[in-house]
C-alpha positions as CSV (number, residue, x, y, z in Angstrom):
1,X,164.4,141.8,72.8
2,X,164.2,142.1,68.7
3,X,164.5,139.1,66.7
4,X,165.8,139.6,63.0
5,X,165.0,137.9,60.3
6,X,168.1,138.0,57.4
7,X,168.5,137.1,54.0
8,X,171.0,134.1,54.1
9,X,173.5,135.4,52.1
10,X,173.1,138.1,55.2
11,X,173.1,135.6,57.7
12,X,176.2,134.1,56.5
13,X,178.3,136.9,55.8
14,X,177.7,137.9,60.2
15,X,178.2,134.5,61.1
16,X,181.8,134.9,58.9
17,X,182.6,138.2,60.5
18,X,181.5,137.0,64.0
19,X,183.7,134.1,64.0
20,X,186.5,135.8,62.3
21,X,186.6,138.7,64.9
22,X,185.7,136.7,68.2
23,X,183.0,138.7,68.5
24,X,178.9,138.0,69.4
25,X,176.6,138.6,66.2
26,X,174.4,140.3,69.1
27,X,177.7,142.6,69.5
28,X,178.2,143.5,65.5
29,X,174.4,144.1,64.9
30,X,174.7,146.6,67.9
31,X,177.5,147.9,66.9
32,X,176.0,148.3,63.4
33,X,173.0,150.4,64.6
34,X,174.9,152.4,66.7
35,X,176.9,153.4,63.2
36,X,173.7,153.8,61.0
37,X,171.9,155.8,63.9
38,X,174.9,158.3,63.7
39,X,175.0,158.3,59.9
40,X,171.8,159.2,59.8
41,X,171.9,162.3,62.1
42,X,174.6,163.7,60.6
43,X,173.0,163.2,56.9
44,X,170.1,165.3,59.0
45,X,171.9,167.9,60.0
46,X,172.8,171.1,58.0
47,X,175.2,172.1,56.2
48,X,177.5,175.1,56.2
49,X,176.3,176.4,53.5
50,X,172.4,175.8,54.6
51,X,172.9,177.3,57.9
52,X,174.9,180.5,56.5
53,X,172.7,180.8,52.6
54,X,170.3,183.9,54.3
55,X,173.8,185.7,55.1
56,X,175.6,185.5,51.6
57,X,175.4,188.9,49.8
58,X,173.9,187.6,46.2
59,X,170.4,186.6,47.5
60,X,169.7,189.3,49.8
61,X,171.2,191.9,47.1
62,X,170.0,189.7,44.3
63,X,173.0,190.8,42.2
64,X,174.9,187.8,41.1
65,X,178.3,189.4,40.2
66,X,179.1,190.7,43.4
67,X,182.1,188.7,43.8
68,X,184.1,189.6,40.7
69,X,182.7,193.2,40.5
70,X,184.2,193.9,43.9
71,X,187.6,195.8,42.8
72,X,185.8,198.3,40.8
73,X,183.0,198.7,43.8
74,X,185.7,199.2,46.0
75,X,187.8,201.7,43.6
76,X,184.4,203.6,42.9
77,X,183.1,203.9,46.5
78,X,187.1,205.2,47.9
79,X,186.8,207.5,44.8
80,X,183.2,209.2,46.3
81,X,185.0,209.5,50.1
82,X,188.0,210.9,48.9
83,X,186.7,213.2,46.5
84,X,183.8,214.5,49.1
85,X,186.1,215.2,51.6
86,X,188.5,217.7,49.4
């Protein structure tokens, strides 16, 4: 058991909603936790780019240009394997 205590404006707006929907205030203050208890795990939980940042090739290399230097990189390191294998 939980007793609330709203502001009125609060108080008014559920007992609108409640009669408007045919519904329990008891049922749309549930149904309201159950929504901000969800919100709030998923505002918890990682993101991709949090769970993936120790794999991404800048801060382990600490070179930041990585991804507009990679042509020549590429060009240079097919150059050293074709040319060593002659």
């Amino acid at each position: 058991m939980l007793a609330v205590r709203l502001p009125k404006k609060l108080e008014n707006e559920l007992n609108h909603f409640a009669t408007k929907l045919n519904l329990t205030k008891t049922s749309i203050v549930k149904e309201a936790l159950i929504l901000f208890f969800q919100t709030q795990e998923k505002s918890q939980e990682k993101s991709p780019y949090e769970l993936g940042k120790t794999l991404f090739g800048k801060y382990d290399s600490k070179q930041n240009n990585l991804s507009y230097t990679y042509k020549n990189r590429l060009k240079d390191k097919l150059s050293e394997k074709y040319n060593i294998n002659r």
